[in-house]
C-alpha positions as CSV (number, residue, x, y, z in Angstrom):
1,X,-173.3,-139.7,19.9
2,X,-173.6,-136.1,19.4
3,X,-172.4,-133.8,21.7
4,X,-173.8,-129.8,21.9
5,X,-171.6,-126.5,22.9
6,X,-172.1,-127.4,26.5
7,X,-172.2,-131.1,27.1
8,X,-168.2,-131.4,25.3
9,X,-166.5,-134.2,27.4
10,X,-163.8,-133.2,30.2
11,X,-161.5,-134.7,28.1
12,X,-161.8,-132.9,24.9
13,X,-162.1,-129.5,26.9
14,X,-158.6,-130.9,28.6
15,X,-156.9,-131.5,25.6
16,X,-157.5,-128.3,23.8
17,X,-156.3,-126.5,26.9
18,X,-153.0,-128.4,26.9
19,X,-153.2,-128.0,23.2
20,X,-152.9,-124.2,23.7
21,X,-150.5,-124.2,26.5
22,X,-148.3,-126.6,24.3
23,X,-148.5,-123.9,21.6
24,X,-147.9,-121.0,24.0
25,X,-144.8,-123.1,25.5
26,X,-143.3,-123.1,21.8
27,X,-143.8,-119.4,20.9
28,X,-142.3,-118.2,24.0
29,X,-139.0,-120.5,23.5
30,X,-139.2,-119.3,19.9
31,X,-139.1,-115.9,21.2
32,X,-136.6,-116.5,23.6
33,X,-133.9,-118.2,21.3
34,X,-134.9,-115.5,18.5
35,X,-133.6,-112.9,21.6
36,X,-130.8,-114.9,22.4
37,X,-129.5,-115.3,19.0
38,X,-129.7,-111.9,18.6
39,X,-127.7,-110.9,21.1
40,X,-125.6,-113.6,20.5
41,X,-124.5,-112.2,16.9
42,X,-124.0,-108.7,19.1
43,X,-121.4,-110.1,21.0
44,X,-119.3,-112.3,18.5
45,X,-119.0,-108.7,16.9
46,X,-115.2,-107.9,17.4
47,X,-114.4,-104.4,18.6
48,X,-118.0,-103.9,19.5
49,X,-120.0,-102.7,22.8
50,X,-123.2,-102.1,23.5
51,X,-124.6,-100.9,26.9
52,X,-128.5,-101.2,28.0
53,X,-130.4,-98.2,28.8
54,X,-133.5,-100.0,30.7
55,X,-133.7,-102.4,28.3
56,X,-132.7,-101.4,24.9
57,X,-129.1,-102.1,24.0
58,X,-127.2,-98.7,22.7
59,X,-123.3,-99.0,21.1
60,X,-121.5,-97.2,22.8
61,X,-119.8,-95.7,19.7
62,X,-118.0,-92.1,18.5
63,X,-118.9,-89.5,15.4
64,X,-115.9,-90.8,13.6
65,X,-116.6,-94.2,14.1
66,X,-120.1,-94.4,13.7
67,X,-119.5,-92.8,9.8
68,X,-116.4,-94.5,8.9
69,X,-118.2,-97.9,9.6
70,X,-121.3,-96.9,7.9
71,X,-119.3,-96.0,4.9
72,X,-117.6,-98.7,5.0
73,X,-120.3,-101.2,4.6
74,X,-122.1,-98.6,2.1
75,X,-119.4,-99.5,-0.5
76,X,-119.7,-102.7,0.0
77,X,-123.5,-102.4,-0.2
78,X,-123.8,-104.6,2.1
79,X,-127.6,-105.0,4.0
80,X,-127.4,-103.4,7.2
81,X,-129.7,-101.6,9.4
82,X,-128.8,-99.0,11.6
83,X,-131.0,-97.5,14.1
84,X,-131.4,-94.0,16.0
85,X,-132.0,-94.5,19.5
86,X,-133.9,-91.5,21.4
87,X,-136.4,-91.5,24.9
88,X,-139.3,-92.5,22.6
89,X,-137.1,-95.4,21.5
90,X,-136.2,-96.6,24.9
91,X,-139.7,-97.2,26.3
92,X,-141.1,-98.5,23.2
93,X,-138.9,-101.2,23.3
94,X,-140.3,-101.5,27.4
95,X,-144.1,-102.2,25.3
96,X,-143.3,-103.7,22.2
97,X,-141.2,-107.2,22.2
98,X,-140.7,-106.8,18.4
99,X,-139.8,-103.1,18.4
100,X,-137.1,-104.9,20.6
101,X,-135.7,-107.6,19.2
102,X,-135.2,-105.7,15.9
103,X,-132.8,-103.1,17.7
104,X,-131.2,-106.1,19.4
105,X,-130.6,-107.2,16.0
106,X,-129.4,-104.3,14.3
107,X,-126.2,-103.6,13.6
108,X,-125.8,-100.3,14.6
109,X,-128.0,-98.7,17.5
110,X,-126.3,-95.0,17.9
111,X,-127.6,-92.4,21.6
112,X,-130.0,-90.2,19.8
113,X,-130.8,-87.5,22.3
114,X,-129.1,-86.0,25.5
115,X,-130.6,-88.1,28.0
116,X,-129.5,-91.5,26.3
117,X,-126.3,-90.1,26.1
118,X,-126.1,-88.8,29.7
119,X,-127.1,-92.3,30.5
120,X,-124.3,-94.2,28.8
121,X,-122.2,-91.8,30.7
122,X,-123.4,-92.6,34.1
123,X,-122.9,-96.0,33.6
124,X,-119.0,-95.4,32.8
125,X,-119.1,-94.4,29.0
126,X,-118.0,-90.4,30.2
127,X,-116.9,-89.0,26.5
128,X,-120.0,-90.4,24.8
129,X,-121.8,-88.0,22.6
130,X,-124.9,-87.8,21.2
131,X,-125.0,-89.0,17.9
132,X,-128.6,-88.4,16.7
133,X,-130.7,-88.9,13.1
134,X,-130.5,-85.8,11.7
135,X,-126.8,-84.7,12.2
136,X,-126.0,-88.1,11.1
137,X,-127.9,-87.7,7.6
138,X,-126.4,-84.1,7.4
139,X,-122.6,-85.3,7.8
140,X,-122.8,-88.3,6.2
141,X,-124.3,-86.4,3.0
142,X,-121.0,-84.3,3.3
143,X,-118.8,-87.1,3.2
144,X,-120.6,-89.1,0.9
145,X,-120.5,-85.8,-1.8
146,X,-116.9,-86.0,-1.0
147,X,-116.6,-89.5,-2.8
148,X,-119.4,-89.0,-5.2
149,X,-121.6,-91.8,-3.3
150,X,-124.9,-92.2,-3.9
151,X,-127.8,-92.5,-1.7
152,X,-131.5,-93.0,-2.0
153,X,-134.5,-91.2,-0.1
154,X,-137.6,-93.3,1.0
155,X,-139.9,-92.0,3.2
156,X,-142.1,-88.5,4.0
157,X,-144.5,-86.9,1.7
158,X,-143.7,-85.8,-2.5
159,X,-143.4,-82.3,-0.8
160,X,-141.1,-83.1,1.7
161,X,-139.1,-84.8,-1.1
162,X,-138.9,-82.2,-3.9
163,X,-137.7,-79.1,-0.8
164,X,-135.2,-81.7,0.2
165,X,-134.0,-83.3,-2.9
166,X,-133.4,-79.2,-3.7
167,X,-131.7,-78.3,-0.6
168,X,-129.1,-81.1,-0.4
169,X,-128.1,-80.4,-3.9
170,X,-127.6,-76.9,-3.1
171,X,-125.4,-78.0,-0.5
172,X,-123.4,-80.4,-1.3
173,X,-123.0,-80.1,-5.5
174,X,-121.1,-83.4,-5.4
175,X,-123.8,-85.5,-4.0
176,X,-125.6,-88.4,-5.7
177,X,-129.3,-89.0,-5.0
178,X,-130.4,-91.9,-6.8
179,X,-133.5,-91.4,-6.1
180,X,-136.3,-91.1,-3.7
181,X,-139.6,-92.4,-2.2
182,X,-143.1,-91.3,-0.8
183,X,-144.9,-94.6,0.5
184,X,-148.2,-95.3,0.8
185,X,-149.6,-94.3,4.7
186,X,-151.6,-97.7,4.5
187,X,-150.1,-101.6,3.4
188,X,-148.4,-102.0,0.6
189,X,-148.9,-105.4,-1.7
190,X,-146.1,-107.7,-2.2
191,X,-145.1,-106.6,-5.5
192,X,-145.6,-103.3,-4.9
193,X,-142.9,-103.9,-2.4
194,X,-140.7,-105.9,-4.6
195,X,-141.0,-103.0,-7.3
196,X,-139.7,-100.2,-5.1
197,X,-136.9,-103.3,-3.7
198,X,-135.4,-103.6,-7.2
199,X,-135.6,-99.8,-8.1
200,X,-133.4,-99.4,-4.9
201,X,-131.0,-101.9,-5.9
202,X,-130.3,-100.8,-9.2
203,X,-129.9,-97.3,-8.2
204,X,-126.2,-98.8,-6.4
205,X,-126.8,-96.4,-3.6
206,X,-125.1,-97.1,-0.7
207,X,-127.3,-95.9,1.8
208,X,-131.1,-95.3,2.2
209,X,-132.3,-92.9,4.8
210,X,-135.5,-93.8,5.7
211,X,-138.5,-91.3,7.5
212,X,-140.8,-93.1,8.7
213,X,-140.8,-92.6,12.7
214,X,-140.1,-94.6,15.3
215,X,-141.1,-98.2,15.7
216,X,-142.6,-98.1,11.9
217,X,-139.1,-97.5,10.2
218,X,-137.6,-99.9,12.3
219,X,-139.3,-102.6,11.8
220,X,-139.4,-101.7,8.0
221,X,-135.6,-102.0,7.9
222,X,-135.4,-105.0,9.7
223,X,-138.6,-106.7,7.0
224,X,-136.2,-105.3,4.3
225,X,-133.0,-106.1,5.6
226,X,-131.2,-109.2,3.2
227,X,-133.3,-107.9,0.5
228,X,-132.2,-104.1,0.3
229,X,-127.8,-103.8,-0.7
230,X,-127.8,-101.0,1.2
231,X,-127.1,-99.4,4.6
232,X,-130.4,-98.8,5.5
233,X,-130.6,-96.0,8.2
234,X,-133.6,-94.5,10.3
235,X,-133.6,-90.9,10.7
236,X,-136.9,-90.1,12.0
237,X,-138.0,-86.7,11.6
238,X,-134.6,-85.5,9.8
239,X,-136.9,-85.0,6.4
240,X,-138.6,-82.9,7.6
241,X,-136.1,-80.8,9.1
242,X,-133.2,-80.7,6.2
243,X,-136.4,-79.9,4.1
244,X,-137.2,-76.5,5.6
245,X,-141.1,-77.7,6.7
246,X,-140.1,-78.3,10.8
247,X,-138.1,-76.0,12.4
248,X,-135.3,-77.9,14.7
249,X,-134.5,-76.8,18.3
250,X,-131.8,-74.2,18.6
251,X,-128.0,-75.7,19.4
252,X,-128.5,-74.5,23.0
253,X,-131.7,-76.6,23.5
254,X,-130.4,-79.7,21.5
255,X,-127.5,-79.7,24.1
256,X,-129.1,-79.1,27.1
257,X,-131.3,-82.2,26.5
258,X,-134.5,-79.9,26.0
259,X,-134.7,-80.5,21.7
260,X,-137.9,-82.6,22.8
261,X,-139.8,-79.2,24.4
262,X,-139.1,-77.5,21.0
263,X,-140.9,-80.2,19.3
264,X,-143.3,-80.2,21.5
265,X,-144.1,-76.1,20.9
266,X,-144.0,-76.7,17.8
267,X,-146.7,-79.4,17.6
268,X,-148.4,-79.7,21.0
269,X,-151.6,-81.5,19.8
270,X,-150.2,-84.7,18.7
271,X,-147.4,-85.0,20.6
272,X,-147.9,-83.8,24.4
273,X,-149.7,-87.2,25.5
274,X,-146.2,-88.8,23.9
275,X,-143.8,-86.4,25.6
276,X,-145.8,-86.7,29.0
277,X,-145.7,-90.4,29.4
278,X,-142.5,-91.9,27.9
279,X,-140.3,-89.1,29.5
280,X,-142.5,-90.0,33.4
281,X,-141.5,-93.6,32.6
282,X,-138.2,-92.9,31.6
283,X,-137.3,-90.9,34.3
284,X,-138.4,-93.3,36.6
285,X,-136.6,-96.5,34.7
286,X,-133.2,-94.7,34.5
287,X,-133.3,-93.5,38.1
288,X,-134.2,-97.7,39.1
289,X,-131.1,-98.3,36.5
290,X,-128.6,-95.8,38.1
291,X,-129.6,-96.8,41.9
292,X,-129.3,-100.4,41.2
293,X,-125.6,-99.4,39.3
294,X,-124.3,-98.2,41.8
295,X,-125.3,-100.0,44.8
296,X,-123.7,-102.9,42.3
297,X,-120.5,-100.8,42.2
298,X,-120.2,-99.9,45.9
299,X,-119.7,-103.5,46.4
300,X,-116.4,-104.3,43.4
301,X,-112.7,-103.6,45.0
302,X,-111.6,-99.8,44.1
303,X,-108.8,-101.4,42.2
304,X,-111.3,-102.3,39.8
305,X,-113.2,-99.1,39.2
306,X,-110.5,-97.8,38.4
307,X,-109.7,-100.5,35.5
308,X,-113.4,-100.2,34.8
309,X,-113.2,-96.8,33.9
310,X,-109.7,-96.8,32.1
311,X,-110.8,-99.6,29.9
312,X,-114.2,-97.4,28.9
313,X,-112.0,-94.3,28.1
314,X,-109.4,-96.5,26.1
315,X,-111.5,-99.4,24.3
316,X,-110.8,-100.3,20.9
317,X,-111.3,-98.1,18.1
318,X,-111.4,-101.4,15.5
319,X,-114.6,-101.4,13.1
320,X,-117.3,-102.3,14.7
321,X,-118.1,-105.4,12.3
């Protein structure tokens, strides 16, 4: 017997239903043990801490450690992603599960931006500092000219390359770049990929800075991550700045939290829908986080704030792992 579109039995229409539950059921405890596991590797990091702003996990980390860790795994090339964590960053990981998970993975997830790093010190962390993409790139290229590392550029346009390529020569003589990378704005094939992979690796630098923007170069890192012997590092839209063709936010405005308002005169058209909702919704999140923080607190014994607090001010300086 032949059955048409709309005469299917009950029970075949039943069983593709709990087919597709069944499947649905699986992915979300795939997801969930993928989440676990990553936070799992977090915290069997000794020396490590990590605090959530809404729901992106941020290490709660200084300059001096954040740079002497990075270099540390740099000359072991070793495969390790570390990621730049601004307002943009925090609510993209609210809207995209796999923006998410690849942070939670990361090894190294530094405040980018003042209001992160007002937020880590609200929630007890009070001598954390911003440690954001560009200054990172910018002090770790002074150190790493120091010991005559090398380091590798992927990301931006050919322009953007050459006026940076020039300038970081220029200022710091004893600096290596192995060699850089403009990549395609659409896919790339597999050994495309692979190509560009084993250039990287036999260029022995230690670190690749990557400019991509945020979630794209994070989620790049993270595809690339086992397969890259590098510290691979997201830096956003430092390229563009070290190169000369964006002009960064005066010290004043970077430190008053308002480097976001710059960027936004500078290039209103494609970026005031993106300033207008993710700083509304993180506004709102962080003021939900605080209230529920310290209701939490008003309830723990005053003895214990206190301990709290100490412990924040005096955690371990050990690497981070």
């Amino acid at each position: 017997m032949v059955f048409g579109l709309h005469s299917r039995p009950r029970c075949h229409l039943q069983h593709g239903k709990d087919k597709t539950n069944k499947q649905t059921l699986v992915a979300n405890q795939l997801e969930s043990h993928h989440r676990h596991s990553a936070r799992q590797r977090v915290a069997d990091r000794p020396g490590r801490e990590r605090r959530h702003v809404l729901s992106l996990p941020i290490d709660v980390v200084s300059w001096d450690r954040a740079l002497t860790q990075i270099a540390q795994w740099a000359e072991r090339r070793e495969s390790r992603v570390v990621c730049i964590c601004n307002v943009h960053s925090v609510i993209t990981a609210q809207q995209d599960n796999h923006f998410l998970r690849v942070v939670e993975g990361c090894d190294l997830a530094t405040p980018d931006g003042m209001p992160v790093a007002w937020m880590l010190r609200s929630l007890g962390h009070r001598g954390q500092n911003r440690v954001s993409g560009p200054d990172l790139m910018w002090r770790y290229c002074a150190e790493a000219a120091a010991r005559r590392e090398s380091i590798f550029l992927y990301g931006s346009s050919k322009r953007t390359l050459a006026l940076l390529r020039r300038r970081l020569r220029r200022h710091f003589p004893g600096l290596r770049i192995a060699g850089s990378y403009s990549p395609p704005y659409g896919p790339m094939s597999r050994e495309k990929d692979q190509a560009i992979v084993d250039v990287i690796n036999e260029s022995r630098a230690g670190v690749v800075f990557v400019s991509l923007g945020c979630p794209k170069q994070e989620k790049w890192m993270a595809e690339h991550r086992g397969r890259i012997n590098a510290v691979m590092i997201g830096v956003g839209a430092a390229f563009d700045y070290h190169a000369g063709v964006l002009p960064r936010a005066p010290r004043w405005m970077q430190d008053s939290g308002l480097e976001w308002l710059h960027r936004l005169s500078s290039e209103p058209r494609r970026l005031y829908r993106r300033y207008l909702v993710t700083n509304t919704l993180f506004v709102a999140g962080v003021t939900r986080q605080l209230l529920h923080f310290r209701r939490t607190r008003e309830r723990v014994p005053a003895w214990r704030k206190r301990f709290e607090v100490d412990l924040a001010d005096t955690g371990p300086r050990t690497a981070i792992g």
